[in-house]
C-alpha positions as CSV (number, residue, x, y, z in Angstrom):
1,X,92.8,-3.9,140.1
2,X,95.4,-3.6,137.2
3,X,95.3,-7.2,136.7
4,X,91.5,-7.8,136.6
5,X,91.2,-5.1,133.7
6,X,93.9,-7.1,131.8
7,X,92.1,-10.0,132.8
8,X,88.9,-8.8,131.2
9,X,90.8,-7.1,128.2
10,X,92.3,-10.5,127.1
11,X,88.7,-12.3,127.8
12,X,87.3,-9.5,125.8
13,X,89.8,-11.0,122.8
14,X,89.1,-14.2,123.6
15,X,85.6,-14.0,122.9
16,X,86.0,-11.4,120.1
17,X,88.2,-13.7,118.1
18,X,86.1,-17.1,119.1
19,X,83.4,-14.9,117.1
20,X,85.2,-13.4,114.1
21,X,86.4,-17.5,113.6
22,X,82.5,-18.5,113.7
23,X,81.3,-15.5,111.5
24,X,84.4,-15.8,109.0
25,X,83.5,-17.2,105.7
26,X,86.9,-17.7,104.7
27,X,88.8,-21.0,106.0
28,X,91.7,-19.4,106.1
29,X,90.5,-16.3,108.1
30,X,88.8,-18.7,110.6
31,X,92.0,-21.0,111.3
32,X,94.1,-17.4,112.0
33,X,90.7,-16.1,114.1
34,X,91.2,-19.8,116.2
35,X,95.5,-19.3,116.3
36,X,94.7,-15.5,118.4
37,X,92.3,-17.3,120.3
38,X,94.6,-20.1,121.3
39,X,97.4,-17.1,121.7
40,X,94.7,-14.9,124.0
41,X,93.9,-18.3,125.8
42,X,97.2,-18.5,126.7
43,X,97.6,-15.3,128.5
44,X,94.8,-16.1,130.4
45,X,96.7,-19.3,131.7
46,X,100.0,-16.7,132.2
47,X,97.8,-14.8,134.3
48,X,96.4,-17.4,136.4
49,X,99.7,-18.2,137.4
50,X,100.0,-21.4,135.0
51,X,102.9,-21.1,132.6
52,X,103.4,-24.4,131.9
53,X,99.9,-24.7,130.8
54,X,100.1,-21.9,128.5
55,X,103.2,-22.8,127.0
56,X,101.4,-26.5,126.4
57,X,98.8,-24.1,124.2
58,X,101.0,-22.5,122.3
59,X,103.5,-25.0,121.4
60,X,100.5,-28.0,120.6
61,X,97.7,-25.8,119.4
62,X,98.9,-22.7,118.0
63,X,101.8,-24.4,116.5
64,X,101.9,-28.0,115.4
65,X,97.4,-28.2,115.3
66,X,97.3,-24.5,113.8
67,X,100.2,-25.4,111.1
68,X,98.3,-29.0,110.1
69,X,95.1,-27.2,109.8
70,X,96.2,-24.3,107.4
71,X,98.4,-27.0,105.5
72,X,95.2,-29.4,104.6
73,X,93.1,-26.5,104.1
74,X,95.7,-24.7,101.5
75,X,95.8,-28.4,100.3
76,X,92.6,-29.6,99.5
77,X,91.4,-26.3,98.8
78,X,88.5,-26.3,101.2
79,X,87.4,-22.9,99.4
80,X,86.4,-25.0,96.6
81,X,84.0,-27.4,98.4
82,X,81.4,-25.4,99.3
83,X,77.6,-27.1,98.8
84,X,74.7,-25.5,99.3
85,X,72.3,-28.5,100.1
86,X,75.0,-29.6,103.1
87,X,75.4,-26.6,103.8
88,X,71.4,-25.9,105.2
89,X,72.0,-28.9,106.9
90,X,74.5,-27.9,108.8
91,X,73.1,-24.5,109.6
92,X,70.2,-26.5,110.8
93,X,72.0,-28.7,112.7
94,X,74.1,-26.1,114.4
95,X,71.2,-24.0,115.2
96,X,69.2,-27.3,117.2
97,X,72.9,-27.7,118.8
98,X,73.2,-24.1,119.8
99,X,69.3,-24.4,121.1
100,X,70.4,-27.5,123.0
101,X,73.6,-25.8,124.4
102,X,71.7,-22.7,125.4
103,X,69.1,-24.5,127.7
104,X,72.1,-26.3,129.4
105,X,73.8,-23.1,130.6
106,X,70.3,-21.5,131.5
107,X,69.6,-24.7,133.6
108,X,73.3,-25.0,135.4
109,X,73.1,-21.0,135.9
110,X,69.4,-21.7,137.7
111,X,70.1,-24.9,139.5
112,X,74.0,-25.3,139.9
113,X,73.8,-21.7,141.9
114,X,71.7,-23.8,144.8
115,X,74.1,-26.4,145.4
116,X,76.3,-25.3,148.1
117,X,79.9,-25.5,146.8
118,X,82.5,-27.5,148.5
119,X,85.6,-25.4,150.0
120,X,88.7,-26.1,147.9
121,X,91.8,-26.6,149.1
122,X,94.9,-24.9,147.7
123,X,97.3,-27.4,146.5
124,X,101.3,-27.7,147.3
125,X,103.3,-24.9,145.4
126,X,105.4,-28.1,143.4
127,X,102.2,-29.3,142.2
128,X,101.9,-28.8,138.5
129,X,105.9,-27.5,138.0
130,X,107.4,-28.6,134.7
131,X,109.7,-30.5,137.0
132,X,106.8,-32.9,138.3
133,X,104.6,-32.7,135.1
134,X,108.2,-34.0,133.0
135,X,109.3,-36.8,135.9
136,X,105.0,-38.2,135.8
137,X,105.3,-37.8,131.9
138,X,108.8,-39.8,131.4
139,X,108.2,-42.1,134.7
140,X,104.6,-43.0,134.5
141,X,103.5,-42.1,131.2
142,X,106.5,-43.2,129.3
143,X,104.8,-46.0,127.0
144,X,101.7,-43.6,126.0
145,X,104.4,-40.4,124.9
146,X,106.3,-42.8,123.2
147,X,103.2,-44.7,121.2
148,X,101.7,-40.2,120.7
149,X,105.6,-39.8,118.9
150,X,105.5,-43.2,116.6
151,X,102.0,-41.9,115.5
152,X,103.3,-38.2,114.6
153,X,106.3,-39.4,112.9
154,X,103.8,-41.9,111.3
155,X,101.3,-38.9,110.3
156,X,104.3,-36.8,109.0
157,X,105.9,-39.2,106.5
158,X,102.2,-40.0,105.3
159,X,102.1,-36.3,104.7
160,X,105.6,-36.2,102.5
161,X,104.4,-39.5,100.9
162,X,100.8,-37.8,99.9
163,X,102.0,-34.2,99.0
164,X,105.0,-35.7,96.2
165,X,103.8,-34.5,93.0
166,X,104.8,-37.3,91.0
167,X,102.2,-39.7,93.6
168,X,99.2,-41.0,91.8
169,X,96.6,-40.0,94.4
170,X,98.0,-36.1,94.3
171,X,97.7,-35.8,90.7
172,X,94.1,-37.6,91.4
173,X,92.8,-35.5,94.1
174,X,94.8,-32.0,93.8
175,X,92.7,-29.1,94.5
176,X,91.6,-27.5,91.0
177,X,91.4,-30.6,89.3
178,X,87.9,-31.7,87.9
179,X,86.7,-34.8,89.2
């Protein structure tokens, strides 16, 4: 019973901080609203018995996604770029999205819940280990980690390259600077 209260208590900050990142006007605020999300997310995946999973989230999205996102935003100032005339758009927009999503749950909750379910079947206890998911990853997947890697490194020294300040573009394009 213990672990169904934590359950809820961490779903509870889940959904809490999945709000406070939609309601935040800040950028900032939003992206560290998202990072205790990912974090909460996690422990879910601790207490559903999948480490590996939630070690996956916080190494790739609350660290290396988390750390890009605050870096662009503290370097193109993203406070800055605020229009009003895109901005009803988008309000617009997300409100016909919401709409749309809305009417998808209603209709799964009201038609899914008559389809009888098939049985599942609980899988071997090796299954997803980090031994098997890192002998699939380096024996069938090697080619695909190896091209993700090239195209980080890639991404990072584009980064250094762009954020120099005696490059061209950053003096062109550095937040504060009138157009």
């Amino acid at each position: 019973m213990t672990g169904i209260l934590f359950f809820d208590f961490v779903a509870v900050i889940v959904i809490a901080s999945a709000i406070g990142m939609l309601i935040s006007r800040n950028a900032v605020y939003a992206a560290l609203f998202l990072v205790l999300n990912f974090a909460s997310v996690a422990v879910l995946y601790v207490t559903l018995g999948a480490p590996f999973i939630a070690m996956a989230q916080v190494t790739v999205y609350a660290g290396a996604i988390m750390i890009l996102f605050l870096f662009v935003i503290m370097l193109l100032g993203a406070e800055m770029l605020q229009d009003e005339a895109s901005n009803k758009k988008t309000r617009v927009l997300a409100g016909i999205l919401a709409v749309v999503f809305l009417g998808e749950v209603t209709w799964m909750v009201l038609f899914q819940a008559r389809v009888p379910q098939a049985v599942l079947t609980m899988p071997a206890s090796d299954f997803a280990s980090p031994a098997q998911i890192g002998l699939t990853l380096f024996s069938n997947y090697l080619l695909p980690f190896e091209v993700t890697s090239f195209i980080l490194l890639v991404a990072i020294i584009g980064v250094i390259v762009l954020t120099k300040s005696d490059n061209p573009l950053y003096r062109r394009f550095r937040p504060g600077k009138e157009q």
